[in-house]
RONU-599622 format. One record per residue (C-alpha): x, y, z; residue in one letter. Coordinates in steps of 0.001 Angstrom, whole numbers, plus 500000, padded with zeros to 6 digits. Each point is the difference from the previous one (the first is absolute). Layout:
XYZa/...
END
This chain:
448260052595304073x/501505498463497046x/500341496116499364x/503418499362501518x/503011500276498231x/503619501226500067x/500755503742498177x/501843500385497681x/501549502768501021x/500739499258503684x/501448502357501890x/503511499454502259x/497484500035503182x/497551497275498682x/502910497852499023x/501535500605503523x/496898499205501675x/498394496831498193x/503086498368498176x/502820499942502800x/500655496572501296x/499421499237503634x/502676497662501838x/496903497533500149x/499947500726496251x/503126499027499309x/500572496907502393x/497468498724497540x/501882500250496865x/502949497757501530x/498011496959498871x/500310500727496691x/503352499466497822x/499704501437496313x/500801503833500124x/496668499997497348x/498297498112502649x/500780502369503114x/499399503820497769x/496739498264498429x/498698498961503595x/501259503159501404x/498242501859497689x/496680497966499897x/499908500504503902x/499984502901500177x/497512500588496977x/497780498082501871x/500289501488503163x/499194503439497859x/497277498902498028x/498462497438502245x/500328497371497326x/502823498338498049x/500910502326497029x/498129498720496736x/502841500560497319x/503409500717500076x/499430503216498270x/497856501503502521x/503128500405502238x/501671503254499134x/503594500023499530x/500851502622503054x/498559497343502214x/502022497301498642x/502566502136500491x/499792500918503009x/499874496404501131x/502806498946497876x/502434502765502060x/498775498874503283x/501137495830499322x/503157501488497992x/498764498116497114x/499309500744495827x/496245501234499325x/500709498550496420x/499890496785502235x/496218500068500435x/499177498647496077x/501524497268500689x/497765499460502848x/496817497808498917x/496891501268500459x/496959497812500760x/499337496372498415x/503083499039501751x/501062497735503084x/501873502965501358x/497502502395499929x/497488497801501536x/502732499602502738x/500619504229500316x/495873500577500131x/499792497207502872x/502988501263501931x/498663503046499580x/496304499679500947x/501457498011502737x/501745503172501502x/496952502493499188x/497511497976500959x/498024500776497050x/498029497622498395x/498174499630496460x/496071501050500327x/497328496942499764x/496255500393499658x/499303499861503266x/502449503041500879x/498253501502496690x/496394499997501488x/501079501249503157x/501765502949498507x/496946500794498054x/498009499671503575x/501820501953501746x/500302502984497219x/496023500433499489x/499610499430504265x/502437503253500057x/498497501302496955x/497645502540501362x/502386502030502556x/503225499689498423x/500003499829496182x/498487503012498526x/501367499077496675x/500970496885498060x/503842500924500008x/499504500506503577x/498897496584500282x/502485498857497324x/502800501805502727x/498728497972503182x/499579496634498208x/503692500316499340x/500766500946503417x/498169497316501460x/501811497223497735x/502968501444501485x/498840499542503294x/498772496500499867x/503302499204498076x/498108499071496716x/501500500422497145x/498485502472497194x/498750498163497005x/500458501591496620x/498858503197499521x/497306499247497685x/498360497660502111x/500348501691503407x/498520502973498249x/497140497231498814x/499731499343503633x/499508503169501313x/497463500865497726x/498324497168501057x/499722500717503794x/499168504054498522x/496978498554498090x/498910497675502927x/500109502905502406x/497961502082497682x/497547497838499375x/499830499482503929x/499653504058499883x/497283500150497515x/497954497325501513x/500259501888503133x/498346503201498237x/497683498067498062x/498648498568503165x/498863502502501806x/498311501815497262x/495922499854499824x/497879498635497604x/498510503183499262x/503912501305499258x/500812497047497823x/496305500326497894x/501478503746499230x/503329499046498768x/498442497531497773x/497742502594498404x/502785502571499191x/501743497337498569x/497649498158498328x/498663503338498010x/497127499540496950x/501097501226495988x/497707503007500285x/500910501017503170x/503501502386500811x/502789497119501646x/499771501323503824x/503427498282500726x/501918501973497862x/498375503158500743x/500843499223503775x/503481500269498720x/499735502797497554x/502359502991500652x/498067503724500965x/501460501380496717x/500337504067500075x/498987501324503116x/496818502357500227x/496814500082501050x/498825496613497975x/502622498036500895x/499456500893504044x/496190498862499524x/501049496868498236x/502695499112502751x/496810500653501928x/498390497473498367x/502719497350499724x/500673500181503653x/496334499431501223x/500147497339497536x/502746498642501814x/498324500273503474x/496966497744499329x/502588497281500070x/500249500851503883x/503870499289499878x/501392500191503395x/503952499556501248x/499315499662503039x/497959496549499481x/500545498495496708x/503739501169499962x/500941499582503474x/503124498760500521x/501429500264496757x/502921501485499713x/500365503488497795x/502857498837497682x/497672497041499033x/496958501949499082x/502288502207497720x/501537497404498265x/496317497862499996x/498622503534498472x/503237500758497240x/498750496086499044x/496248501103499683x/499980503152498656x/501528499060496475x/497593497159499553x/496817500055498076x/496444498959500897x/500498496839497383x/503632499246501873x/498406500940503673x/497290497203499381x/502435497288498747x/501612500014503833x/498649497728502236x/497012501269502227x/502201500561503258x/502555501730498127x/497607501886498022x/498057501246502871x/503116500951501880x/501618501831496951x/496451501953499439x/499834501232503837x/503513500956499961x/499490502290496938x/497275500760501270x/501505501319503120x/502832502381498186x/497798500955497210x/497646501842503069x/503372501746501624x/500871500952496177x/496574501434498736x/499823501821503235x/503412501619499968x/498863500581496183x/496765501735501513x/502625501773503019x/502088501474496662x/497878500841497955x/497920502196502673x/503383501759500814x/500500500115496013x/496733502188499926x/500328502006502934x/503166501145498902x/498510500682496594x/497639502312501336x/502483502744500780x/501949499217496629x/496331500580498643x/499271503008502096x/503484501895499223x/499453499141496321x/496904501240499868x/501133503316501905x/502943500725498137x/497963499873496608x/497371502274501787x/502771502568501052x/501587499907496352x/497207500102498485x/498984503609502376x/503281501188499255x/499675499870496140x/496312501600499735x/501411503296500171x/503571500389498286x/502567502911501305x/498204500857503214x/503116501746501062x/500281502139497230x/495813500966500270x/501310500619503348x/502706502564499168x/497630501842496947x/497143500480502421x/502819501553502503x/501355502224497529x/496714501286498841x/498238500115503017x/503184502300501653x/500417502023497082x/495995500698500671x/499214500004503373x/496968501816499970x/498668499010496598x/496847497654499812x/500880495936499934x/498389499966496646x/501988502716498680x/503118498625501340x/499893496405500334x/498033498333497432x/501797501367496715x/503527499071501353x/498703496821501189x/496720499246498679x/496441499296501819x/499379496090499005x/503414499069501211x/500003501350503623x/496450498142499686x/502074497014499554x/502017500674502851x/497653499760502229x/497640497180498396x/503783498244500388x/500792500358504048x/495916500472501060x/499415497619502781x/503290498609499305x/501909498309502909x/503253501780500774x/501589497496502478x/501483497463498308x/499693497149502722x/496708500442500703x/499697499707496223x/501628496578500083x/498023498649503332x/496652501271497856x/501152497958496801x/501327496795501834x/496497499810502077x/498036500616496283x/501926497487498631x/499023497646503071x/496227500725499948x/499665499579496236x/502060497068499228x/502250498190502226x/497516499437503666x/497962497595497505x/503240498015501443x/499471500265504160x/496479498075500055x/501922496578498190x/503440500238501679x/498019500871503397x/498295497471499875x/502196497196499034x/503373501098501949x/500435500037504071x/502161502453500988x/501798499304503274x/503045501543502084x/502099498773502557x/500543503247501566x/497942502021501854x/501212503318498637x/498026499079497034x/496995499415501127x/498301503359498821x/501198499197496617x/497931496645500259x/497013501820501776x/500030502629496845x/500138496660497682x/496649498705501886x/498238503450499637x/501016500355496702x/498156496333499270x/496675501155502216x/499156502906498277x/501093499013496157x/496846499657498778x/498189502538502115x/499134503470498213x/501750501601502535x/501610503340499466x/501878500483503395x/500337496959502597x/496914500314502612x/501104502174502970x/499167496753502242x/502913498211498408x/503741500417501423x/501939500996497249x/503736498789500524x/501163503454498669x/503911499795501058x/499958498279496804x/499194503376498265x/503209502094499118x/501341502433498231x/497552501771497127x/497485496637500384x/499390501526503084x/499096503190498819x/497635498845497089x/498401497356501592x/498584501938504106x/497336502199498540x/497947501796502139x/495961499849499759x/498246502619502175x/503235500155502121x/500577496690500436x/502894498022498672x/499153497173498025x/502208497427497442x/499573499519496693x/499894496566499745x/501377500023496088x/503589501551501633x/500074497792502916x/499838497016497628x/502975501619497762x/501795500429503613x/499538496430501020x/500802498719496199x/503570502126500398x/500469498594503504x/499313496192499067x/502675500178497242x/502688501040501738x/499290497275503151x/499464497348497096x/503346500786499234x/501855500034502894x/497708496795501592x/498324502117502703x/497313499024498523x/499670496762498785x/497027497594497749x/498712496873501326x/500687497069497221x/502530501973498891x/503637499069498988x/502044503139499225x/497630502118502303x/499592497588503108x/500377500495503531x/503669500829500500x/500599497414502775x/499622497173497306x/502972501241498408x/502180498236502754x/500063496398500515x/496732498712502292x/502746498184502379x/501890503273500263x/500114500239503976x/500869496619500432x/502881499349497204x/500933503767500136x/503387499333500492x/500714497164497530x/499045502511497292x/502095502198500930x/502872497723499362x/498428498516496738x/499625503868498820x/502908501024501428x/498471503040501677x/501463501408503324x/497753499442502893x/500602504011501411x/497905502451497526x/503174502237500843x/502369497371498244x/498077500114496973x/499758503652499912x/503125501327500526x/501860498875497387x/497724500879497353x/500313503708501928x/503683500375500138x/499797498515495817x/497533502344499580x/501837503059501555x/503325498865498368x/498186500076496519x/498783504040500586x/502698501004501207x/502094498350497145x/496982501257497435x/500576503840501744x/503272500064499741x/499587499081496394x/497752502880499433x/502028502015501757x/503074499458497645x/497827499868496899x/498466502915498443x/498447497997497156x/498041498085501951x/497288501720501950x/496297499858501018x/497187501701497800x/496478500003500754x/497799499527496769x/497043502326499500x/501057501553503524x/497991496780501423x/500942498196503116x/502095497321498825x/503448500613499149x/501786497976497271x/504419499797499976x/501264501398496708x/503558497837498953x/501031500713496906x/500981497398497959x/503356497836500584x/502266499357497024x/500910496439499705x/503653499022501411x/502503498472497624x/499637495911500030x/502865498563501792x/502378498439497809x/499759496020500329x/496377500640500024x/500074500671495933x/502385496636500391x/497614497926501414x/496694501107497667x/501872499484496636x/501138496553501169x/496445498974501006x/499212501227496656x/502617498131498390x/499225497006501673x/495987500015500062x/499138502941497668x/496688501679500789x/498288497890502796x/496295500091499833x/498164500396503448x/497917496924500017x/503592497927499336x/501401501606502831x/496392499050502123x/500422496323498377x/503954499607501265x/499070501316502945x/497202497271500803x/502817497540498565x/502182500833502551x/498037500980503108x/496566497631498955x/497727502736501292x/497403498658498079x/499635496759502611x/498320502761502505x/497065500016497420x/497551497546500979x/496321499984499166x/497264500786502549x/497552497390498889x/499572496774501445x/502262498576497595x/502756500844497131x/499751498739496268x/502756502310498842x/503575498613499955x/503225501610500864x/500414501748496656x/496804500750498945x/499822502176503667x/503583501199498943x/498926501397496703x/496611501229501140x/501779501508503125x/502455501652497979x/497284502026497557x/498269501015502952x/503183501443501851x/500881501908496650x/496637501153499289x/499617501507503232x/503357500727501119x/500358502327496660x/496979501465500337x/499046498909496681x/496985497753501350x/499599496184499148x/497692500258497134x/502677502263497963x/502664497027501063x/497863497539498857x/499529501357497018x/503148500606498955x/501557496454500930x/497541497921498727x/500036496904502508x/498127496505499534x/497811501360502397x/496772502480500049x/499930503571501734x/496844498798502176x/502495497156501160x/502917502389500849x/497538501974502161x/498565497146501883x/503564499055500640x/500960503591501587x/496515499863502115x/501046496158501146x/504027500372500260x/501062503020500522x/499729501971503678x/501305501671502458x/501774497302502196x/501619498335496831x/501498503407498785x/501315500481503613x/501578496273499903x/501042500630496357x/501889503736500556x/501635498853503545x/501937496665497765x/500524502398497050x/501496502529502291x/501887497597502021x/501649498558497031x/500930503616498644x/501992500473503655x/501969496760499427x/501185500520496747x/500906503617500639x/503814500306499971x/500428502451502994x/503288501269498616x/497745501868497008x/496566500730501975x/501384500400503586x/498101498162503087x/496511501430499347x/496688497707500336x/498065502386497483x/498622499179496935x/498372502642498055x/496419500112498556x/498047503153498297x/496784499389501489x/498528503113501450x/496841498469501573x/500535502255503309x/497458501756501491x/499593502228502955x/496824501441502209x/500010503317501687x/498197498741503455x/501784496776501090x/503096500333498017x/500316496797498799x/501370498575497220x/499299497107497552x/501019498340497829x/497693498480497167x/501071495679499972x/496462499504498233x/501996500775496411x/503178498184498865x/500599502300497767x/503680502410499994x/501692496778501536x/504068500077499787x/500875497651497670x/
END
């Protein structure tokens, strides 16, 4: 929620709404006798009433509201500059009348403190956000009839009661740490010259996955866990929007900048990274495990196809060896081989021949099953004993349970010399299928047995697919954790209040159904398109599975005629607009840049040194052409290192959210519905979509504010 303050471009319902006069209304302007007197009161009213505070300038009252009041007393609008505004006997008159009939009074200090009380009391359940807090404080003015002081210091005071309940929040953390805990944190801060800085390795990225970077995520994350973070006791009752925001303010900072904060602060900043740096580095350790399992038929298919071409080319033109030895050989059916064969063909290369296809596989599958398990053994199970070891496995349903029981063999018997699993252990083998099962029961003296090298490929195939659907799920995990975390903890209780805040129907029927008949409408639209089209059509590539539509390409329709109109009057008018004037008149008019706040304890920067900074970053990322090529070619005051502690510190996810919703918002009021119709669309050519074969959900990447709409 924005500071208060009257649009505009207010629509005929707001004006209808806020700025018609009530008959209490206008009993009160009967004490008045100027016609400036009466349309100036009439108008600061109902300002006030609006804004919950008299209007500061005469300017800040759009015209369409004077208006509007003007028609209802049957008076001039031109009357209101004669009206005088502040320093005046008759103003002080108007704002005493009118605080008299509101009931609002100015704010004193006393009304100031309890405000600020009251916000960091409500703090921890309510305001998961500063603007949140911002939101309520006006609300709650409102309700105790207090009237807002100017912006920049009610702003001044909600940052205030922010910092206070922070500090409360920190101390909180800090408390109920050990000593042992805080002696840690002060050694990977406090880090000697000769030795590597622990604090920013804690932070360091994996880098390319593979099989180094899955033993150092190894390493960083038992790092991590001789800190002995817990949740549930030194971040109980904290809310989850706070330790986000409390980590987006750690993470950026330095060990120099960590150690300048106070020690409460400092403490509670170090657990909290500490806390999402363990879910990170083990959903690093969760990918990059998938990463190499799925690498290991990539390998293995590789590695088979090269061994298959490189059969096929030993001998060249088997088919037409094929067709001389017929020839010769039915020409002379009783004539010696030697005699026959070997001058049309020749001896060495039917040796070939067979040196080429002896003790050579012919079915291709079990081929591939032999290669993926060689690749295993050789290089990639130097990856179970680490992983096993650090990660629990876990599952919520008892269906996969055999999956979790193959897991635990698998971790029993990896270092054991074992060929085959000792009869005396039960085998889970419903988890065998397909040609696994086949190459991995061998039978020794008649009795079945399982290689334990195929079970383990069996159980690696298995656990990828249940990591990715969450039927299987990683303790201290954040991406892979136990599915039932995904809802909100007071989900049976408050059940139905999210459903209204979501707007999601309360029958799973409700929900479905529509998207069904949608659904059903589009195929049948799509096959009667087909059906109509003989261009357009289906083809399977490479006779695989998948099938791909081939539409030929459209030709471009003819520009509509006042479209050339408008374009070469914008051009006449502005000439060739650059994109980053377009971004800088479009934070002139809509001020998006005021969502941009820093997520340090305090902010040095001033309005436009965040605006220019703000704008760079937008470009540089929003083009694509990154923020050190921007930098570069504009040449600001400031240094490249400074622009990229600014887009660590400033800009995120919430403030792009707050920042497109005004920007959008302002596009639908200005739109002239006569040209673009009644539509609340406003384009944008991201393409950050993304869709998974199991669950069949969909998302949408917010982490990157790049391809915004302008």
């Amino acid at each position: 929620m924005k500071y208060p303050q009257i649009s505009w471009y207010i629509d005929h319902d707001e004006l209808l709404d806020h700025f018609t006069l009530s008959a209490k209304e206008r009993h009160l302007l009967t004490q008045w006798r100027k016609e400036a007197n009466i349309l100036g009161f009439a108008v600061v009213l109902k300002s006030f009433v609006f804004l919950g505070f008299p209007p500061r300038d005469k300017e800040n009252i759009p015209a369409s509201v004077v208006s509007w009041v003007s028609d209802q007393l049957d008076l001039d609008a031109g009357l209101l500059r004669e009206y005088r505004w502040k320093d005046d006997n008759v103003w002080d008159a108007h704002l005493a009348a009118i605080r008299t009939f509101t009931g609002f009074r100015p704010c004193n200090e006393s009304d100031v403190q309890e405000l600020v009380q009251w916000l960091v009391c409500r703090a921890g359940k309510h305001y998961p956000s500063r603007q949140e807090m911002f939101s309520s404080a006006i609300q709650r003015c409102r309700h105790l009839c207090l009237e807002l002081p100017v912006e920049k210091e009610f702003r001044r005071l909600v940052n205030s009661a922010w910092q206070q309940f922070l500090n409360w929040i920190s101390q909180k953390i800090s408390d109920r740490l050990y000593p042992e805990i805080l002696e840690k944190m002060d050694r990977c801060l406090n880090t000697a010259p000769a030795e590597t800085e622990r604090y920013e390795w804690l932070k360091a990225h994996p880098g390319k996955f593979g099989m180094k970077s899955l033993k150092l995520e190894i390493k960083r994350l038992e790092f991590i866990k001789e800190f002995s973070i817990r949740s549930d006791i030194h971040l109980m009752d904290v809310p989850a929007e706070m330790l986000k925001l409390l980590r987006d303010r750690a993470f950026p900072e330095g060990a120099y900048q960590m150690k300048r904060h106070p020690p409460h602060i400092r403490y509670a900043l170090m657990t909290i990274l500490l806390h999402f740096r363990q879910m990170e580095v083990t959903d690093n350790i969760v990918g990059i495990f998938l990463h190499l399992i799925r690498r290991i038929d990539k390998k293995a298919d590789q590695s088979l196809e090269n061994k298959l071409i490189k059969n096929i080319k030993n001998v060249y033109g088997k088919q037409e060896i094929l067709y001389k030895m017929a020839k010769a050989v039915t020409q002379h059916p009783h004539a010696p081989v030697e005699d026959t064969v070997f001058p049309v063909v020749g001896e060495d290369v039917l040796y070939k021949i067979i040196e080429e296809y002896e003790g050579r596989e012919l079915v291709y599958e079990n081929s591939r099953v032999k290669e993926k398990k060689n690749k295993y053994s050789r290089f990639y199970r130097q990856m179970m004993k680490p992983v096993l070891e650090t990660l629990v496995f876990r599952a919520n349903n008892p269906a996969h349970k055999p999956l979790l029981d193959g897991i635990a063999l698998v971790r029993k018997y990896l270092d054991k010399k074992h060929v085959h699993y000792p009869q005396t252990e039960e085998v889970p083998e419903n988890l065998l299928s397909g040609d696994l099962k086949k190459m991995a029961i061998e039978k020794i003296k008649g009795i079945p047995r399982i290689v334990k090298h195929y079970f383990e490929l069996t159980v690696l195939q298995k656990l990828e697919k249940a990591l990715k659907c969450k039927e299987i799920w990683v303790e201290g995990a954040y991406r892979y954790r136990d599915p039932d975390q995904d809802l909100p903890q007071d989900w049976p209780e408050k059940r139905l209040i999210y459903y209204a805040k979501h707007q999601i129907p309360q029958r799973s029927e409700d929900f479905v159904d529509p998207i069904r008949e949608e659904l059903t409408a589009a195929l049948e639209k799509a096959n009667d398109f087909f059906g109509q089209r003989q261009d357009v059509y289906i083809y399977h590539p490479g006779n695989g599975e998948k099938g791909f539509f081939r539409i030929p390409k459209i030709a471009p329709g003819p520009d509509h005629p006042i479209l050339r109109e408008i374009k070469q009057i914008v051009l006449d008018r502005w000439g060739i607009l650059e994109l980053v004037d377009i971004l800088l008149e479009a934070d002139r008019q809509v001020n998006f840049s005021q969502f941009f706040y820093s997520t340090a304890q305090r902010q040095v920067l001033g309005p436009s040194e965040i605006r220019e900074r703000l704008l760079l970053s937008l470009l540089g990322r929003g083009t694509g052409l990154g923020i050190k090529r921007i930098h570069a070619a504009a040449k600001p005051s400031f240094s490249y290192e400074d622009l990229v502690y600014f887009n660590k510190r400033f800009v995120h996810k919430d403030s792009l959210r707050e920042a497109i919703s005004a920007l959008v918002n302002c596009i639908l009021e200005v739109r002239n519905p006569e040209i673009w119709g009644t539509t609340t669309a406003c384009t944008s050519d991201g393409k950050y979509l993304g869709a998974w074969d199991q669950n069949y959900a969909v998302q949408i990447d917010q982490n990157s504010c790049s391809k915004m709409a302008p």
